[in-house]
C-alpha positions as CSV (number, residue, x, y, z in Angstrom):
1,X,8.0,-20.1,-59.1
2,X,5.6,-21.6,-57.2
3,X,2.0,-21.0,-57.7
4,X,-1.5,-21.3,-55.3
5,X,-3.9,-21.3,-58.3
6,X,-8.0,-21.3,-57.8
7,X,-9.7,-22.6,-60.0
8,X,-13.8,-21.8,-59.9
9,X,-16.7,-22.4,-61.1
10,X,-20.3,-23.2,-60.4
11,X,-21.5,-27.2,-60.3
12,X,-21.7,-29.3,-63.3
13,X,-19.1,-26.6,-65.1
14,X,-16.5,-29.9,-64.8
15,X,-13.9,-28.6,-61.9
16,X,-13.0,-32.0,-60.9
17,X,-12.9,-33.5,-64.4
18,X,-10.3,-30.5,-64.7
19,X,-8.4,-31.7,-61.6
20,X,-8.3,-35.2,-62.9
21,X,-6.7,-34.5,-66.0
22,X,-4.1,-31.6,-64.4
23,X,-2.6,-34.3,-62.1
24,X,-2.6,-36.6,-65.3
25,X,-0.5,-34.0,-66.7
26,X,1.8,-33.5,-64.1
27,X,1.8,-37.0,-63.3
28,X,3.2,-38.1,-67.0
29,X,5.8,-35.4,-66.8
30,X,7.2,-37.2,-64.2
31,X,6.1,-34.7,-61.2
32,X,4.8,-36.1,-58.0
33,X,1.7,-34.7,-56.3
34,X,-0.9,-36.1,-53.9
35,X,-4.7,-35.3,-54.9
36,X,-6.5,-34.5,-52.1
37,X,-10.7,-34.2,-51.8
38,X,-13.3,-33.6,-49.2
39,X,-17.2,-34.6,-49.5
40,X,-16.9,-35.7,-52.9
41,X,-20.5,-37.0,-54.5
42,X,-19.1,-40.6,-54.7
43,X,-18.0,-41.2,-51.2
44,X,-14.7,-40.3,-48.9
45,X,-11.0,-40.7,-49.9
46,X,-11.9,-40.5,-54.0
47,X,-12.1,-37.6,-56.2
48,X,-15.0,-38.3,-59.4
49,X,-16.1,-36.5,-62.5
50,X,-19.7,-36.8,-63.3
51,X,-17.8,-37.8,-66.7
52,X,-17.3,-40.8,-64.7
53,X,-13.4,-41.0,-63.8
54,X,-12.5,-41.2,-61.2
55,X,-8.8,-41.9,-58.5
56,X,-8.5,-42.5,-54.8
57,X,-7.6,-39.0,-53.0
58,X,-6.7,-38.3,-49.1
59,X,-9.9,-37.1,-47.2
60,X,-9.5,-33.7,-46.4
61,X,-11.5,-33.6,-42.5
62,X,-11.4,-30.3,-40.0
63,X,-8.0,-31.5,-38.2
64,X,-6.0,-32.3,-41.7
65,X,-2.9,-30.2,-41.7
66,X,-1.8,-29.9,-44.9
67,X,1.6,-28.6,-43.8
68,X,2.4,-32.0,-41.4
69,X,1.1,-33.9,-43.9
70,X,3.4,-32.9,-46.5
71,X,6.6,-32.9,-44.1
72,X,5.7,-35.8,-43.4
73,X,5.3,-37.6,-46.8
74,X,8.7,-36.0,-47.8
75,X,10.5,-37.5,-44.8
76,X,9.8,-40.4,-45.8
77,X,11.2,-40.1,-49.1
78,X,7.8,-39.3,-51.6
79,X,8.0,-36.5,-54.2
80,X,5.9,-34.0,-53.4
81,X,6.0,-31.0,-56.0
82,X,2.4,-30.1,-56.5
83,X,-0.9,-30.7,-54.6
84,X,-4.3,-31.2,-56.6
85,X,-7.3,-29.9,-53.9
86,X,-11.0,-30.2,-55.3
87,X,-13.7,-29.4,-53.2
88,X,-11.6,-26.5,-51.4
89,X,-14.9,-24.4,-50.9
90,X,-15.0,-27.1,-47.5
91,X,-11.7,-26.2,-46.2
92,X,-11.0,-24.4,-43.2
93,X,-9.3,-21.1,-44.0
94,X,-6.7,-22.3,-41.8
95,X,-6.1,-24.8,-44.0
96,X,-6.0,-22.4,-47.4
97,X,-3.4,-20.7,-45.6
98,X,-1.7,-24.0,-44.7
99,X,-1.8,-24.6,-48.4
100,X,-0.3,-20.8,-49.3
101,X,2.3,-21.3,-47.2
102,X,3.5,-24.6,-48.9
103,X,3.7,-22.8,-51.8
104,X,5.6,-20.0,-50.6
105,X,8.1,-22.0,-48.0
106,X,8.2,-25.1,-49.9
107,X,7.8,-23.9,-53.3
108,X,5.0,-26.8,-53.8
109,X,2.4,-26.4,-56.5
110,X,-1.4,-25.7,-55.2
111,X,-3.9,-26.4,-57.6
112,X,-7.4,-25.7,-56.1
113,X,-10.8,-26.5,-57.5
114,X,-14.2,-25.2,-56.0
115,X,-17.3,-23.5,-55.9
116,X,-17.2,-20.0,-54.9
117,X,-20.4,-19.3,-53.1
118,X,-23.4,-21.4,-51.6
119,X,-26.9,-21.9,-52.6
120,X,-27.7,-18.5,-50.7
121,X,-25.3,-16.6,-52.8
122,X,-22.7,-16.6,-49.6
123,X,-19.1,-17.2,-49.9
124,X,-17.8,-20.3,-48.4
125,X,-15.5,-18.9,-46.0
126,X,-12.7,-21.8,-47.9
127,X,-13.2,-20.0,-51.4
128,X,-13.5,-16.5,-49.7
129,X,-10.0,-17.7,-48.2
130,X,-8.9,-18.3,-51.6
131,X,-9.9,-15.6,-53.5
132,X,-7.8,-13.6,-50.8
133,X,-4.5,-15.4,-51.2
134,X,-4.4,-16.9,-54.4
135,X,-1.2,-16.3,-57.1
136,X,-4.1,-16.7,-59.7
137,X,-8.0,-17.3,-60.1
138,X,-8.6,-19.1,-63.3
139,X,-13.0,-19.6,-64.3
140,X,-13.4,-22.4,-66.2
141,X,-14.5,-22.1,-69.7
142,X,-17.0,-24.5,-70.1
143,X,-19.7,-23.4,-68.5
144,X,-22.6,-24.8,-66.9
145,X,-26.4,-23.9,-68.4
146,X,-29.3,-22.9,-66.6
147,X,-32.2,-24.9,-67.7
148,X,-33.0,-21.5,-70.2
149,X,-30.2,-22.4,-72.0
150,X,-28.0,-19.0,-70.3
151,X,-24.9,-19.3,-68.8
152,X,-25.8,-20.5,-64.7
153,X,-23.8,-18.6,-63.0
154,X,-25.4,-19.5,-59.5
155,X,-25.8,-22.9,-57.4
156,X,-29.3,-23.7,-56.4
157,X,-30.5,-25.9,-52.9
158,X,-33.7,-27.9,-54.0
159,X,-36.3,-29.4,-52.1
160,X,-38.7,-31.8,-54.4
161,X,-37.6,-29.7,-57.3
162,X,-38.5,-26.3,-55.8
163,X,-35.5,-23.7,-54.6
164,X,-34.9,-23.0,-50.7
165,X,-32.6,-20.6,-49.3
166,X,-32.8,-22.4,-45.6
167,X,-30.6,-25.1,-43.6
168,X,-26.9,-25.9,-43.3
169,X,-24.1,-24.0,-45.7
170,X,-22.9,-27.5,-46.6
171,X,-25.5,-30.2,-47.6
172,X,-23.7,-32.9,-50.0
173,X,-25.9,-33.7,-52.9
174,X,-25.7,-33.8,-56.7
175,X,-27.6,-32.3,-59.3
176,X,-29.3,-35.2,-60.8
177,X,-32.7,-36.1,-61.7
178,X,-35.0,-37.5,-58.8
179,X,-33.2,-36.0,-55.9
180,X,-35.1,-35.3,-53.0
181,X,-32.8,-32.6,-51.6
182,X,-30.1,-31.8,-54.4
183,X,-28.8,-28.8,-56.6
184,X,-29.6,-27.3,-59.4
185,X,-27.4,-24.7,-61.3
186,X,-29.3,-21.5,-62.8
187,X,-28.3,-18.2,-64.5
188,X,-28.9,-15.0,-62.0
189,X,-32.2,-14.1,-63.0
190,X,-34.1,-17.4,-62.6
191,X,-32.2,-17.8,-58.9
192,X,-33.7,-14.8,-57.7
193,X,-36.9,-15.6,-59.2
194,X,-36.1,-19.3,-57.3
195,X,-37.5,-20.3,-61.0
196,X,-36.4,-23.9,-61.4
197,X,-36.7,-26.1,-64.5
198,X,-39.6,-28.3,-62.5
199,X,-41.0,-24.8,-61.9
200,X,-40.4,-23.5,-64.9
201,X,-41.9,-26.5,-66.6
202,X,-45.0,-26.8,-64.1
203,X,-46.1,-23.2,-65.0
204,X,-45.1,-23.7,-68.9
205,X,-48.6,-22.8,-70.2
206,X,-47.9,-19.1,-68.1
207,X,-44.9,-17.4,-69.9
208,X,-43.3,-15.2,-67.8
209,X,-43.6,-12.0,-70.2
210,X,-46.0,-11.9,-72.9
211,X,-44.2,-10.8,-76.6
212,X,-47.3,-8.1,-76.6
213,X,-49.1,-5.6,-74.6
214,X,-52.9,-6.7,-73.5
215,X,-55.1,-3.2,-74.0
């Protein structure tokens, strides 16, 4: 049977590296599927790895019907049997349920890939969507590390390397070196410190505990 799978994880944990290599998959055992991406770090209508692969994808905007669109490719004679969706936390929940109902009329494969909550710890109402409906939620197992070398576990919003908790749910940026405004992945406790590594390293000569008591 069909299947809407989510697949989650925080940034840098290699979701769309994943995606890449599931449609590879599908694609060599002669399935047909359509990869589909929205606000991906390298520009519109491509899906990327930080790995560096990367394959054109359909842009994924707030009036894509996923239903229509599939109709539509099989009326005109393309093999649709399963749909690769990366950066799902930006879809409308509409549009999860668009993709459920593929799966359950058409019998169409959904393979989702996203983060499940924002740099406030707030489900994106797309992953909250998912987590609802999905056949299966599937955490990737290689996971991203917080600069203390524990698993991160949560997405950080930085400004000039220091952690904020204000402005828009969805800001696209990456979590490279230099950025201005960008991301940062941490483990729990150093997001609710909002300890990041250019904190972290900035108050280096201050540990945060002591190994000993000061009488």
């Amino acid at each position: 049977m069909a299947e809407l799978v989510f697949f989650s994880g925080t940034m840098d944990c290699g979701k769309s590296t994943l995606a890449l290599q599931l449609d590879h998959n599908h694609a060599e055992a002669g399935r047909g599927g359509v990869l589909y991406t929205r606000q991906d770090r390298a520009g519109a209508e491509v899906l990327s790895s930080r790995l560096g692969l990367r394959r054109p994808a359909v842009e994924v905007g707030d009036e894509t019907d996923f239903w229509e669109d599939v109709v539509r490719r099989r009326r005109r004679g393309d093999r649709v049997d399963y749909l690769v969706c990366d950066e799902s936390q930006f879809y409308t929940p509409t549009q999860i349920e668009q993709l459920a109902q593929l799966v359950d009329e058409m019998g169409v494969d959904v393979y989702a890939f996203g983060i499940t909550a924002d740099f406030r710890t707030k489900l994106f109402p797309g992953s909250a969507r998912l987590v609802e409906l999905a056949d299966r939620l599937e955490v990737l197992q290689v996971p991203a590390l917080c600069w203390c070398g524990a698993r991160a576990t949560h997405n950080a919003r930085t400004v000039g390397g220091r952690m904020t908790v204000e402005g828009e749910q969805v800001v696209v940026g990456d979590t490279g070196p230099g950025e201005e405004i960008g991301y940062e992945v941490l483990c729990r406790r150093h997001h609710m410190r909002r300890m990041t590594h250019a904190v972290a390293r900035a108050t280096a000569e201050l540990p945060e505990t002591l190994p000993f008591e000061i009488g």
